[in-house]
N, CA, C and O atoms as a DFTB+ gen file, in Angstrom:
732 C
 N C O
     1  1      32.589      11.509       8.736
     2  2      31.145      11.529       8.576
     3  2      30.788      10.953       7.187
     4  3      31.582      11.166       6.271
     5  1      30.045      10.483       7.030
     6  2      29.222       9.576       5.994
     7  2      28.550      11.029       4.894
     8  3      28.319      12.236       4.962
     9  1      28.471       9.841       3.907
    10  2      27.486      11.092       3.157
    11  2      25.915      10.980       3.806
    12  3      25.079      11.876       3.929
    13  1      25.858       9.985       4.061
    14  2      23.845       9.249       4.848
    15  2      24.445      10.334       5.810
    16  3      23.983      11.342       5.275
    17  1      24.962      10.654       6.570
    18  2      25.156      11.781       7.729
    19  2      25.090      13.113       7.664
    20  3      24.508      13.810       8.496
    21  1      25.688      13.527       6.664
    22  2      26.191      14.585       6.068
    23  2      24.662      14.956       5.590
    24  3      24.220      16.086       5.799
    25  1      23.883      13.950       4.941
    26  2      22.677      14.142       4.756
    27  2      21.029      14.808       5.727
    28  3      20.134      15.647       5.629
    29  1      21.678      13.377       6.878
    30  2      20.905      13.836       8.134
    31  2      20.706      15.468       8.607
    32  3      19.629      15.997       8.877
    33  1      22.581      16.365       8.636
    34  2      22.099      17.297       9.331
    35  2      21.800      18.587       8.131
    36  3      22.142      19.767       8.054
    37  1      21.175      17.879       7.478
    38  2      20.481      19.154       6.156
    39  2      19.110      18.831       6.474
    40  3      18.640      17.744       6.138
    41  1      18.523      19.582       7.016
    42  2      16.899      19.612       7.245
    43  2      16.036      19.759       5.848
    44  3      14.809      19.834       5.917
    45  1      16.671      19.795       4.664
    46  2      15.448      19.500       2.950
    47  2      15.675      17.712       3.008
    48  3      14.810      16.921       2.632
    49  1      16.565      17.450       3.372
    50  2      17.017      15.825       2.990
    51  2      15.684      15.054       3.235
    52  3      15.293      14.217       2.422
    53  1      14.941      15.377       4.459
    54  2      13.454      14.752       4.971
    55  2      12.716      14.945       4.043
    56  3      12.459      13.824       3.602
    57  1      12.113      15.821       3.356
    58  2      11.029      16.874       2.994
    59  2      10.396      15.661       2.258
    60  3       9.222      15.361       2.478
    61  1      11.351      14.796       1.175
    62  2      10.295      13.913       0.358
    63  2      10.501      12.455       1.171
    64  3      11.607      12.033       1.511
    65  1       9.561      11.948       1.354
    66  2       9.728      10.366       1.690
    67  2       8.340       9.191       1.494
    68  3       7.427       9.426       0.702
    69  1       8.378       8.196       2.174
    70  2       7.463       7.272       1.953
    71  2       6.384       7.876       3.317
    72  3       5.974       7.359       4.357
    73  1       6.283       8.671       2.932
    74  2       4.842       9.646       4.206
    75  2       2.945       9.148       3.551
    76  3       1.809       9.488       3.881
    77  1       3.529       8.222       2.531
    78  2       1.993       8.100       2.223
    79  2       1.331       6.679       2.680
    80  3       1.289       5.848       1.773
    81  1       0.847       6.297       3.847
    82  2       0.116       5.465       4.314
    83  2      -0.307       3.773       2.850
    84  3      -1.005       3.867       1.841
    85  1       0.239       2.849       3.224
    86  2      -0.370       1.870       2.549
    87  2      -1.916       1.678       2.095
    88  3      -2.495       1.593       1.012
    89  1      -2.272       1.653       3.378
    90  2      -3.672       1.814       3.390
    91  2      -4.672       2.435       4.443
    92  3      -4.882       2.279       5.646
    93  1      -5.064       3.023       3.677
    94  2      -5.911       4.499       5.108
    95  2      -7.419       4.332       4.668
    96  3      -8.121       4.880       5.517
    97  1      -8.113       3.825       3.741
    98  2      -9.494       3.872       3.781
    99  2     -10.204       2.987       5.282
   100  3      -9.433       2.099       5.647
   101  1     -11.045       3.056       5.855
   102  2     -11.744       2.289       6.765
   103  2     -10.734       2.403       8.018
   104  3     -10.536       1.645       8.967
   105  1     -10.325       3.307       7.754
   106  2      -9.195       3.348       9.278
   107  2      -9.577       4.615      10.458
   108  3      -9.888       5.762      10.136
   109  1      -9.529       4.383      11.104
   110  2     -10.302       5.292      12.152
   111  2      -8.918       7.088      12.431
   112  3      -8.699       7.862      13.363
   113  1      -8.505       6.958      11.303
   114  2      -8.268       8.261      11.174
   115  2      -8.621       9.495      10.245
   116  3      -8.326      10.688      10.309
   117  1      -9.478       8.632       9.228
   118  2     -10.550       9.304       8.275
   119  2     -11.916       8.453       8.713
   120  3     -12.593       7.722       7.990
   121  1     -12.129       8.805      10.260
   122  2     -13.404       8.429      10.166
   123  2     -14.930       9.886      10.274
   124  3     -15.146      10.798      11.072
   125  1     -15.574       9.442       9.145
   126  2     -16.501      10.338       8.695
   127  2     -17.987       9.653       8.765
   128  3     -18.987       9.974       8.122
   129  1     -17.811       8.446       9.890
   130  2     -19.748       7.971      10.001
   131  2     -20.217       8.761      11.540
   132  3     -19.571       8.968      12.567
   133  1     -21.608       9.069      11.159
   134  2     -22.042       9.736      12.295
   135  2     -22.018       8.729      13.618
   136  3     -21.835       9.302      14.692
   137  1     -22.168       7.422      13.646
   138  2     -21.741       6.696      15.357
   139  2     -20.497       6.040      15.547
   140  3     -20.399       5.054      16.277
   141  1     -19.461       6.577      14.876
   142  2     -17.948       6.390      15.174
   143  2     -17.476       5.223      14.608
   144  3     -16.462       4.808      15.168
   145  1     -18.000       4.338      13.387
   146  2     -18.038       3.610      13.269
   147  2     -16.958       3.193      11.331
   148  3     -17.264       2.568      10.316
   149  1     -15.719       3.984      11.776
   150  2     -15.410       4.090      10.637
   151  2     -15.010       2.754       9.672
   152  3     -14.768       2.958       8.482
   153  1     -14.952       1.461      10.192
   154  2     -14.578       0.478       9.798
   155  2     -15.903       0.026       9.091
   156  3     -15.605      -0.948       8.400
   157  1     -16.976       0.255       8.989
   158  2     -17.904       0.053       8.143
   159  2     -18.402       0.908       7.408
   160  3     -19.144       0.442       6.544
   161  1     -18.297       1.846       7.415
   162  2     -18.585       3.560       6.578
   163  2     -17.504       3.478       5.289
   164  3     -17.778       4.010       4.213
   165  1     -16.691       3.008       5.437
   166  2     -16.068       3.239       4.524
   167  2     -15.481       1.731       3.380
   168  3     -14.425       1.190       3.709
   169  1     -16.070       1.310       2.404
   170  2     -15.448       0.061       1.979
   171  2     -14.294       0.344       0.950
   172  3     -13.641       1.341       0.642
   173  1     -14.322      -0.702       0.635
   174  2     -12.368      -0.593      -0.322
   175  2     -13.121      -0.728      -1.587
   176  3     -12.366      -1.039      -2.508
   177  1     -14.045      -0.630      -1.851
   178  2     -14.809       0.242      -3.249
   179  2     -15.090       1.391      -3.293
   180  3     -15.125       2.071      -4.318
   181  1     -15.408       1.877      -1.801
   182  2     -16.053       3.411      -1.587
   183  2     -14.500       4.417      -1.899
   184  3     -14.541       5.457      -2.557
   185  1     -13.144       3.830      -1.255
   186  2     -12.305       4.353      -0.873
   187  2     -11.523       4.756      -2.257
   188  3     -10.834       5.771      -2.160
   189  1     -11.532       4.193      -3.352
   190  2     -10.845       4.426      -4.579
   191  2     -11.604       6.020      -5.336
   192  3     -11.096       6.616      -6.285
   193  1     -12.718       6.385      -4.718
   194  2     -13.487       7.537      -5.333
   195  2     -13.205       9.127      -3.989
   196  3     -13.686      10.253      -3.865
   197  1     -12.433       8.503      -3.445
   198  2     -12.552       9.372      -2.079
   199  2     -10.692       9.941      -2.244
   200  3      -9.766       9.216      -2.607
   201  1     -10.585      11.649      -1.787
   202  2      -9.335      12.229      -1.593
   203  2      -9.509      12.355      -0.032
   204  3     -10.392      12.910       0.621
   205  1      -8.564      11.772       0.294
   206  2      -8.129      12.102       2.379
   207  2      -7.790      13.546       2.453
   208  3      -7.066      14.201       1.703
   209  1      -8.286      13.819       3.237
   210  2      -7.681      14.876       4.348
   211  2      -6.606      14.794       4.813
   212  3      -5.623      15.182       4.181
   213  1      -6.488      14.119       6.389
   214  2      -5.234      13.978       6.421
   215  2      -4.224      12.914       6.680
   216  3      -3.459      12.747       7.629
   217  1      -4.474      12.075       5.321
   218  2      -3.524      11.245       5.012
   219  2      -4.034      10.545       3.480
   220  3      -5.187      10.126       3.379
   221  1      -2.938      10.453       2.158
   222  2      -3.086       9.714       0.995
   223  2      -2.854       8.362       1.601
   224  3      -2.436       8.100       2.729
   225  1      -3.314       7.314       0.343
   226  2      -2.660       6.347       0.187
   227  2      -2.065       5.561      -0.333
   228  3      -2.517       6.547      -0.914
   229  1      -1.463       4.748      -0.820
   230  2      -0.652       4.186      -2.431
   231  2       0.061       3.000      -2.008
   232  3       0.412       2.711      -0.863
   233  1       0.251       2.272      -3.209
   234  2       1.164       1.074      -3.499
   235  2       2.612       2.523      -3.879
   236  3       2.575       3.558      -4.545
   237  1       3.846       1.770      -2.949
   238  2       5.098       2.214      -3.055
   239  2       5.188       3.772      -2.710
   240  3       6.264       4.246      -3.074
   241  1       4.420       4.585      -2.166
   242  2       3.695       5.538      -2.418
   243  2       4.744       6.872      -2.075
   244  3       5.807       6.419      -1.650
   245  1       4.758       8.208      -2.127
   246  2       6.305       9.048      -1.561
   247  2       5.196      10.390      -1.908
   248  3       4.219      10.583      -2.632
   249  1       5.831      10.983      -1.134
   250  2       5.375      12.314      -1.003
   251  2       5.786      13.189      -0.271
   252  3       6.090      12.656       0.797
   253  1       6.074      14.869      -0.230
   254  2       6.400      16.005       0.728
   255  2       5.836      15.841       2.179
   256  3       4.708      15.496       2.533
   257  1       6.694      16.108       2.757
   258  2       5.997      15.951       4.473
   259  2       5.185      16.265       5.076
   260  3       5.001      16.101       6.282
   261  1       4.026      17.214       3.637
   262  2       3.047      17.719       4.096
   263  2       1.889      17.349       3.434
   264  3       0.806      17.934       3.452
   265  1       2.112      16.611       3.006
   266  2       1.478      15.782       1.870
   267  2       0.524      16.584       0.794
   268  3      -0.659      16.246       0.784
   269  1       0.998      17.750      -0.227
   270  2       0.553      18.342      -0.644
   271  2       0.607      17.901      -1.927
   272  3      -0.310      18.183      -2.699
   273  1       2.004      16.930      -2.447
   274  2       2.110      16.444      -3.641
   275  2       2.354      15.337      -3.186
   276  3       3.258      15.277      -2.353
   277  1       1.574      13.973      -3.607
   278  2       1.326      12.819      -3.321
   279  2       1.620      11.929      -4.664
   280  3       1.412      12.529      -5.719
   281  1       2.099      10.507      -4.767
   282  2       3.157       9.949      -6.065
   283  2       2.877       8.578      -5.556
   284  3       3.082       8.267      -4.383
   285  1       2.311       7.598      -6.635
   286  2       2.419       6.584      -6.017
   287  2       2.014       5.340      -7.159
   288  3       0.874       5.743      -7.386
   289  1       2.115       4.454      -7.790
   290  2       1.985       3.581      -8.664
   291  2       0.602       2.464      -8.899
   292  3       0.424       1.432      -8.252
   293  1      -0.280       2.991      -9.993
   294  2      -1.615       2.610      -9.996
   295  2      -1.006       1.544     -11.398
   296  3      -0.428       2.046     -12.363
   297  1      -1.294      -0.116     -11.258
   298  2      -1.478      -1.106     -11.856
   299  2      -2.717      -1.309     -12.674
   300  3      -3.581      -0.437     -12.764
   301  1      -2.790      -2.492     -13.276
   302  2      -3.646      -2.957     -14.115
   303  2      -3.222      -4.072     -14.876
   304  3      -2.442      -3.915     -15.815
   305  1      -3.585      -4.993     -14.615
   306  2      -3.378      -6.649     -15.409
   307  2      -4.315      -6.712     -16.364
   308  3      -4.025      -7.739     -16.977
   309  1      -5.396      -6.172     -16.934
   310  2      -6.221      -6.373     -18.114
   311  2      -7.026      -7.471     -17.253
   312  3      -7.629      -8.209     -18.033
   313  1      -7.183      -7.732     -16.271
   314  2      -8.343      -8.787     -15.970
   315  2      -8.887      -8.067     -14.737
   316  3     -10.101      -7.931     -14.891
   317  1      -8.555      -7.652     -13.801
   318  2      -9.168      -6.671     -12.571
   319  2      -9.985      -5.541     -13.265
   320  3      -9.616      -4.826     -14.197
   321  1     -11.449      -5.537     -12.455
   322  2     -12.407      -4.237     -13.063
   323  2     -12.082      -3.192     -12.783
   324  3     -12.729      -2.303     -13.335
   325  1     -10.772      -2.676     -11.661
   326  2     -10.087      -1.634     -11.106
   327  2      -8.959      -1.646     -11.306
   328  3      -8.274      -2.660     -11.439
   329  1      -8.511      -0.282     -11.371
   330  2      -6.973      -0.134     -11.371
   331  2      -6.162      -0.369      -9.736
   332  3      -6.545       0.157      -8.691
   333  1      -5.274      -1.062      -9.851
   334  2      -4.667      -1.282      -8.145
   335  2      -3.829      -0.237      -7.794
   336  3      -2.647      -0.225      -8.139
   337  1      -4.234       0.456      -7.274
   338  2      -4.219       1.699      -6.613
   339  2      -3.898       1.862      -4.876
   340  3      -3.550       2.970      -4.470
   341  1      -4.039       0.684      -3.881
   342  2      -3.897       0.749      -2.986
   343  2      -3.883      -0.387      -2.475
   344  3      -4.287      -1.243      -3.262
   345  1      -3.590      -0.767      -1.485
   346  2      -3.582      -2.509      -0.716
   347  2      -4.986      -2.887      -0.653
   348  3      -5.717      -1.977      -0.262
   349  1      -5.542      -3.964      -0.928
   350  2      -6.684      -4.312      -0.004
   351  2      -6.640      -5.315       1.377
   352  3      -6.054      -6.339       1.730
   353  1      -7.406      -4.584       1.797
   354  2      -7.153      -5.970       3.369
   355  2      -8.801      -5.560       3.890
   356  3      -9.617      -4.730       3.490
   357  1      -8.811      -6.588       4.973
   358  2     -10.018      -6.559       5.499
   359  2     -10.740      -5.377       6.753
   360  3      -9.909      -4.573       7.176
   361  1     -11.642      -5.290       7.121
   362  2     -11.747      -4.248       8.547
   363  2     -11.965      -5.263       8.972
   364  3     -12.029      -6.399       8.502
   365  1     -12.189      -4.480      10.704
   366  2     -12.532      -5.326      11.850
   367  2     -13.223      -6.637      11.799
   368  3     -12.985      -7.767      12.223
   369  1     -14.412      -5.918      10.947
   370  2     -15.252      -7.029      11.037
   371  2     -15.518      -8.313       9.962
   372  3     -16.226      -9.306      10.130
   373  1     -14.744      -7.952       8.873
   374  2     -14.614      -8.701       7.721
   375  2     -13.704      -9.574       8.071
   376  3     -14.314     -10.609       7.806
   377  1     -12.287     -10.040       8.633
   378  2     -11.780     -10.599       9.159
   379  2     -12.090     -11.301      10.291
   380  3     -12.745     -10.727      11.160
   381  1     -11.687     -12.621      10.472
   382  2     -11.734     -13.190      11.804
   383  2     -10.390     -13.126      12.866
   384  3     -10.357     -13.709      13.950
   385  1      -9.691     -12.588      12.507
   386  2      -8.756     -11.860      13.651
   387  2      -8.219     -10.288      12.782
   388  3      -7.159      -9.929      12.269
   389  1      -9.686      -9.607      12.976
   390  2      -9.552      -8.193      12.745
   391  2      -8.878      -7.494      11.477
   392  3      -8.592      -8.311      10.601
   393  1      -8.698      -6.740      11.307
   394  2      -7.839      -5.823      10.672
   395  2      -6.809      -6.451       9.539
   396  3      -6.004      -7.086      10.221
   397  1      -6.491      -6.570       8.369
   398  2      -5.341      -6.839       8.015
   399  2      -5.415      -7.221       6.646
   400  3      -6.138      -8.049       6.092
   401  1      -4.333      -6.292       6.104
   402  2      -4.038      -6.565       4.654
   403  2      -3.686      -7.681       4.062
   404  3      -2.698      -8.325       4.414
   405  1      -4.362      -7.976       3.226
   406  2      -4.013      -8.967       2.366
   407  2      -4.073      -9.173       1.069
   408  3      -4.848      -9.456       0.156
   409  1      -1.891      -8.688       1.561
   410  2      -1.281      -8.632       0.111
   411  2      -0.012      -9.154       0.149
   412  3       0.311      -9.708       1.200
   413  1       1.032      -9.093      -1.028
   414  2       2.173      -9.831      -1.102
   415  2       2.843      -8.791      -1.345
   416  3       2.620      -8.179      -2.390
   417  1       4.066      -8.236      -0.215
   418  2       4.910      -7.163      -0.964
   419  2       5.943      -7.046       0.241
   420  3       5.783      -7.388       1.412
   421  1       7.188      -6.394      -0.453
   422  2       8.415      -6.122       0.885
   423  2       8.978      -4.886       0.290
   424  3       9.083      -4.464      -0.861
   425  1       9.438      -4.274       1.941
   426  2       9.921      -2.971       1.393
   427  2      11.868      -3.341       1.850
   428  3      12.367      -3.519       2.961
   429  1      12.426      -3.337       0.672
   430  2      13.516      -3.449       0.241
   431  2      14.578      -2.944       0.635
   432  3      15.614      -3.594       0.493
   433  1      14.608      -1.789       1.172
   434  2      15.513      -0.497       1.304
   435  2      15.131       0.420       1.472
   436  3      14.087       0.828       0.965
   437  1      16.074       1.246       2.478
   438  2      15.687       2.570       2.947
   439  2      16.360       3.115       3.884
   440  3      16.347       2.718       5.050
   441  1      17.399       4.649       3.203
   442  2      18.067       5.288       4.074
   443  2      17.399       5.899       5.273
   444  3      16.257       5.440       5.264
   445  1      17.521       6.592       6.157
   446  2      17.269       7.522       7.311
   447  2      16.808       8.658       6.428
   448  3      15.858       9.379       6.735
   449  1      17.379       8.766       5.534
   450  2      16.430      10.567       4.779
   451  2      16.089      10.423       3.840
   452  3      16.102      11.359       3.041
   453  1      15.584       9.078       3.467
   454  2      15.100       8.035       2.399
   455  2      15.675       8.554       0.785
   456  3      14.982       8.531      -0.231
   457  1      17.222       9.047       0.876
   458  2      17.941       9.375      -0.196
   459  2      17.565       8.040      -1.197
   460  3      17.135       8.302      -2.321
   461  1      17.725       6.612      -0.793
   462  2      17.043       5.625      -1.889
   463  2      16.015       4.814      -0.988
   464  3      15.876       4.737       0.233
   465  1      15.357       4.245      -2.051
   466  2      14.021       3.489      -1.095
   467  2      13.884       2.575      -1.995
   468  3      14.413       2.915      -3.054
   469  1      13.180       1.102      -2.033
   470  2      13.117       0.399      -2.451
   471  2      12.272      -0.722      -2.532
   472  3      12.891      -1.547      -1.859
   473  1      11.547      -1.112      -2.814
   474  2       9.910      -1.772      -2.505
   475  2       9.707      -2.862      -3.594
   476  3       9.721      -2.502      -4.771
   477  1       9.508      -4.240      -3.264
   478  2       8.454      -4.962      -4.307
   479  2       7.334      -5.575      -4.183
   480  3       6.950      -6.133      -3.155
   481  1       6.761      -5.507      -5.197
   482  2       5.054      -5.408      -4.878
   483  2       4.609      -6.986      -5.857
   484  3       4.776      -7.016      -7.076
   485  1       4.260      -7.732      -5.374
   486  2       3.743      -8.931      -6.511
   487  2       2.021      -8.844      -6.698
   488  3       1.127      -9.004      -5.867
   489  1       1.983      -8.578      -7.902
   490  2       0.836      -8.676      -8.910
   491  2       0.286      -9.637      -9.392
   492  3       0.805     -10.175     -10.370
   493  1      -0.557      -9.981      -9.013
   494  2      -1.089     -11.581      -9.592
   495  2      -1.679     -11.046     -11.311
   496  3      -2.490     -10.135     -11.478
   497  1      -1.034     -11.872     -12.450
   498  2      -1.925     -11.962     -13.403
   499  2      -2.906     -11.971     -13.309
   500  3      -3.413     -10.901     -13.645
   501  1      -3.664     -12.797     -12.944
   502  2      -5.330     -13.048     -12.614
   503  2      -6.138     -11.963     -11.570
   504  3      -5.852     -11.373     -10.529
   505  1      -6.863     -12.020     -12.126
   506  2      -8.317     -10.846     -11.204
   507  2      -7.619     -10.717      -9.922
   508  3      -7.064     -11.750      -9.547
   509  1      -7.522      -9.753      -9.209
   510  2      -7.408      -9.848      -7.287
   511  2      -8.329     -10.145      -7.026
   512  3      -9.372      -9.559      -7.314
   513  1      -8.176     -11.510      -6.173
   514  2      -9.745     -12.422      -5.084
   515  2     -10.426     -11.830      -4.429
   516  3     -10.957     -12.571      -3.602
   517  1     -10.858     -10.361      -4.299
   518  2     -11.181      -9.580      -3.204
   519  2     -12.432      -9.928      -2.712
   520  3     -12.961      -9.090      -1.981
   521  1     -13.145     -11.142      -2.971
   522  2     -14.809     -11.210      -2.425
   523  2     -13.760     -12.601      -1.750
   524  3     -13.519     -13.007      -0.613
   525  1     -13.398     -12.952      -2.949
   526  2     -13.024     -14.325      -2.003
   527  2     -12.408     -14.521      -0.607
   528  3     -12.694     -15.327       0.278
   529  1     -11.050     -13.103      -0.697
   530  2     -10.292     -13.088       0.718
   531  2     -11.440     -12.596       1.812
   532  3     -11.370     -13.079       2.943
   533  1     -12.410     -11.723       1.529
   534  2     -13.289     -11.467       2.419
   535  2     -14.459     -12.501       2.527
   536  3     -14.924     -12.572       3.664
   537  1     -15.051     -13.336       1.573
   538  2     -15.639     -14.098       2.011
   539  2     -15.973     -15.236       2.672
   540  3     -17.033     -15.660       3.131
   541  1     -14.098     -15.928       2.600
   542  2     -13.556     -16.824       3.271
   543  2     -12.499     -16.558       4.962
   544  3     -11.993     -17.257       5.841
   545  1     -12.619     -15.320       4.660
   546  2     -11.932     -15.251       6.202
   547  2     -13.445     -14.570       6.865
   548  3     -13.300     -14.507       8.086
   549  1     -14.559     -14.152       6.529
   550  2     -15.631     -14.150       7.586
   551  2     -16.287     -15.044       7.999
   552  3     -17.003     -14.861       8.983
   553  1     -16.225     -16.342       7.323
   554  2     -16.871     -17.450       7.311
   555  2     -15.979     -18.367       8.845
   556  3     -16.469     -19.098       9.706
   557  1     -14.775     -17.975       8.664
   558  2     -13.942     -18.575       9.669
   559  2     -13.779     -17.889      11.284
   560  3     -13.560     -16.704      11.536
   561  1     -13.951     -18.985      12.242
   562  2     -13.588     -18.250      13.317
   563  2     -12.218     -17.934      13.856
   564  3     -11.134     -18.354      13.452
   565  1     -12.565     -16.844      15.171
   566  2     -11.340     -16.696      15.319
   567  2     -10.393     -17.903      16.035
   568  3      -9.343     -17.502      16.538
   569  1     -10.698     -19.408      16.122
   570  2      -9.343     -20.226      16.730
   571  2      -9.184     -20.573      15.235
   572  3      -8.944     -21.780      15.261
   573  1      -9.186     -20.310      14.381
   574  2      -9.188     -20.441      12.650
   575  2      -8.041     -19.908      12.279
   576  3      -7.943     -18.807      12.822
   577  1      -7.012     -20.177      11.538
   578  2      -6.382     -19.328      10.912
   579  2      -7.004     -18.633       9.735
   580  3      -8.085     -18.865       9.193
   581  1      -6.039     -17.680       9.437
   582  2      -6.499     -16.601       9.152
   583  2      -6.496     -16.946       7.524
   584  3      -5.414     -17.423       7.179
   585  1      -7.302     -16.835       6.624
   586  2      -7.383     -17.243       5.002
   587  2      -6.338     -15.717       4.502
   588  3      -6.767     -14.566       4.578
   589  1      -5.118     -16.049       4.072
   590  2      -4.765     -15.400       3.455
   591  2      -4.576     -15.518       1.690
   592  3      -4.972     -16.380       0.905
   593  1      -3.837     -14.319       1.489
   594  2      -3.886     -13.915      -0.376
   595  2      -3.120     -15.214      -0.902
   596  3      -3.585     -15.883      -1.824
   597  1      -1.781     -15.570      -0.189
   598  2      -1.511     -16.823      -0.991
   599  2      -2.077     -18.703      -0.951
   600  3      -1.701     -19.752      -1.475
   601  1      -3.290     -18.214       0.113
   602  2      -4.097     -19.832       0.333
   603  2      -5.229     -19.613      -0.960
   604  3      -6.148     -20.429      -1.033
   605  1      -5.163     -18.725      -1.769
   606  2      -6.215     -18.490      -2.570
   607  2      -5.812     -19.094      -3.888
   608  3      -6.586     -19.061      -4.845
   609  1      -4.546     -19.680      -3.968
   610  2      -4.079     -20.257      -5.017
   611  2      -3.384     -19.102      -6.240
   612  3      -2.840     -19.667      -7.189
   613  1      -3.377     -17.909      -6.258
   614  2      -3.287     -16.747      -6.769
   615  2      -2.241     -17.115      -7.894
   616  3      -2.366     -17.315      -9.102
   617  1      -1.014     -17.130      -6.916
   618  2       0.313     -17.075      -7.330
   619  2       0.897     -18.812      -7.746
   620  3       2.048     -19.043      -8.117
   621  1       0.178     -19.525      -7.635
   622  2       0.524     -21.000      -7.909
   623  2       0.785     -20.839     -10.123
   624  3       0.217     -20.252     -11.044
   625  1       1.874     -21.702      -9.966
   626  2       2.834     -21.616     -11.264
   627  2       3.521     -20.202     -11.927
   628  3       3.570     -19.878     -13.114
   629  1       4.017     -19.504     -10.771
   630  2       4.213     -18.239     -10.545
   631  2       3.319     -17.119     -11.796
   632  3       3.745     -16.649     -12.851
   633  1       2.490     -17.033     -11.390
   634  2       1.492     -15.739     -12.429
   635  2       1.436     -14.736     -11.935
   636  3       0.411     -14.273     -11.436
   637  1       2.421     -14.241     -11.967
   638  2       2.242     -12.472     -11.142
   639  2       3.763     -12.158     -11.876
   640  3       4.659     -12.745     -12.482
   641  1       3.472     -11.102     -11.484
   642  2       4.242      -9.353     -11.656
   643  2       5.258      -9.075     -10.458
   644  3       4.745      -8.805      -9.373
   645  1       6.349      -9.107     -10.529
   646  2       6.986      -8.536      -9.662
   647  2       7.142      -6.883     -10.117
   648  3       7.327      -6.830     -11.333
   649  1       7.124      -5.856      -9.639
   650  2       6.613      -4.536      -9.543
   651  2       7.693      -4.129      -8.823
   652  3       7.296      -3.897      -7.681
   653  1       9.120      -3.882      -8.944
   654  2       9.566      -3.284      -8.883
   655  2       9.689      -1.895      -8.428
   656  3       9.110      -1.185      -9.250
   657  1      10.222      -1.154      -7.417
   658  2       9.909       0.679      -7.460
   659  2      11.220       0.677      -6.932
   660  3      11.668      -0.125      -6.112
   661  1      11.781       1.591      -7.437
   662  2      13.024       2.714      -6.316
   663  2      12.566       4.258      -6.487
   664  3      11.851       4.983      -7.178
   665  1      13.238       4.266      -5.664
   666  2      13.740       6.174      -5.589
   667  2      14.800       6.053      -4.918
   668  3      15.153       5.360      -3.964
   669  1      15.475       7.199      -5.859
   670  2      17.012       7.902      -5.350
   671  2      17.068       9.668      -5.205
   672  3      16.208      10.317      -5.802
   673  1      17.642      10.053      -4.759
   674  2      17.555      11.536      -4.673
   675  2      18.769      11.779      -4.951
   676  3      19.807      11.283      -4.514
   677  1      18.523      12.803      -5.922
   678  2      20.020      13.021      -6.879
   679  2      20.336      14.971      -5.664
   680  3      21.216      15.742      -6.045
   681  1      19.657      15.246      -4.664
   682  2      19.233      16.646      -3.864
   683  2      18.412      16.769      -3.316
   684  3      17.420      16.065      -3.506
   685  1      18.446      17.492      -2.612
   686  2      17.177      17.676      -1.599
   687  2      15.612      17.880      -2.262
   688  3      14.591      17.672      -1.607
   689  1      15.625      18.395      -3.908
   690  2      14.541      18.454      -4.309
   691  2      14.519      17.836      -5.840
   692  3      13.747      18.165      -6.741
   693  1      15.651      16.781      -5.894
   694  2      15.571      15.974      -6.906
   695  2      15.517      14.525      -7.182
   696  3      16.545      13.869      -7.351
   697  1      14.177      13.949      -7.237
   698  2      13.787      12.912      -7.259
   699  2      13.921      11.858      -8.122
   700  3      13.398      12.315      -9.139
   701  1      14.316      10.628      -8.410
   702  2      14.589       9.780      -9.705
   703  2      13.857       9.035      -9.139
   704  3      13.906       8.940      -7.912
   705  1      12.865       8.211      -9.992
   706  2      11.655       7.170     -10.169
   707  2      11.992       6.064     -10.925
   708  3      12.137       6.209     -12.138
   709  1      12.139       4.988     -10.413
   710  2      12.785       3.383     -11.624
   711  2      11.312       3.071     -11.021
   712  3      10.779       3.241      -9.924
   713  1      10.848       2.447     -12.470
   714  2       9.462       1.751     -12.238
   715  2      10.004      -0.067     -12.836
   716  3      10.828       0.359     -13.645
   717  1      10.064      -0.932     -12.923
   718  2      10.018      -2.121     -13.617
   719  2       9.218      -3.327     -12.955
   720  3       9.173      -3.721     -11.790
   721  1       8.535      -3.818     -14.247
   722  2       7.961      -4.925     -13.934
   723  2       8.396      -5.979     -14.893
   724  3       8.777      -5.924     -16.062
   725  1       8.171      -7.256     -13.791
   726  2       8.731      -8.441     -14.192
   727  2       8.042      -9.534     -14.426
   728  3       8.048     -10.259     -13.432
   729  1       7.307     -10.073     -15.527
   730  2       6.679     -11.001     -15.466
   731  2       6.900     -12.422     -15.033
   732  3       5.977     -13.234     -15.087
């Protein structure tokens, strides 16, 4: 048997993991408008002032399975009027084929009882386009492709942040955090 095995049949090994949603604002599981209409009730300005019920959200994000203690990595390039705190992407209707984040990131690694995990997130130096990705993919129809984060010129002569995250679990209730960023 493996130690990843050996791990499996210890029921604390679960308890911490990546349980915190990328992005949950405008999603029809915190929907709170009176005609069901949560994809417009809620914008990705409204959503940075708002605590979920039941579900957080975060860049790289980890938390208890009950989500009572929530962990997750808030940015800042000195040129964005916000701290980046969560993905942005479009709703239904802001998009011309619906729904969908638009951002640059891969998740790296990851055991079964997420003993290590591993994620990178790219940060553009410059402002995030957020009127632009929404103002140019509503303008377009849907036989259109879709205007994404890197047609915005963002990352051209590489200007971003690679953002780095792990976690390792040194026990069932001992967590290690590597943060690095890479210009």
């Amino acid at each position: 048997m493996t130690t990843e095995q050996e791990r499996i049949n210890k029921s604390n090994w679960k308890k911490w993991g990546p349980y915190v949603s990328d992005r949950q604002w405008g999603t029809v599981r915190e929907d709170y408008s009176a005609g069901g209409d949560a994809w417009n009730f809620t914008t990705h300005d409204m959503a940075r002032s708002y605590a979920y019920r039941w579900g957080e959200e975060g860049i790289a994000g980890i938390c208890d399975e009950q989500q009572l203690l929530c962990f997750a990595v808030a940015l800042w390039n000195k040129r964005d009027p916000i701290l980046k705190e969560r993905f942005f992407g479009l709703t239904n209707t802001e998009g011309n084929h619906g729904e969908d984040v638009k951002e640059f990131y891969y998740y790296l690694d990851n055991t079964p009882t997420h003993s290590y995990m591993k994620m990178l997130y790219k940060y553009p130096h410059l402002e995030f386009p957020y009127s632009v990705l929404v103002e140019e993919n509503h303008c377009r129809t849907k036989q259109e492709h879709e205007f994404e984060i890197l047609d915005t010129g963002i990352f051209n002569d590489d200007k971003y942040f690679d953002v780095i995250v792990e976690y390792a679990k040194a026990g069932d209730e001992a967590l290690l955090i590597k943060i690095r960023g890479i210009a």
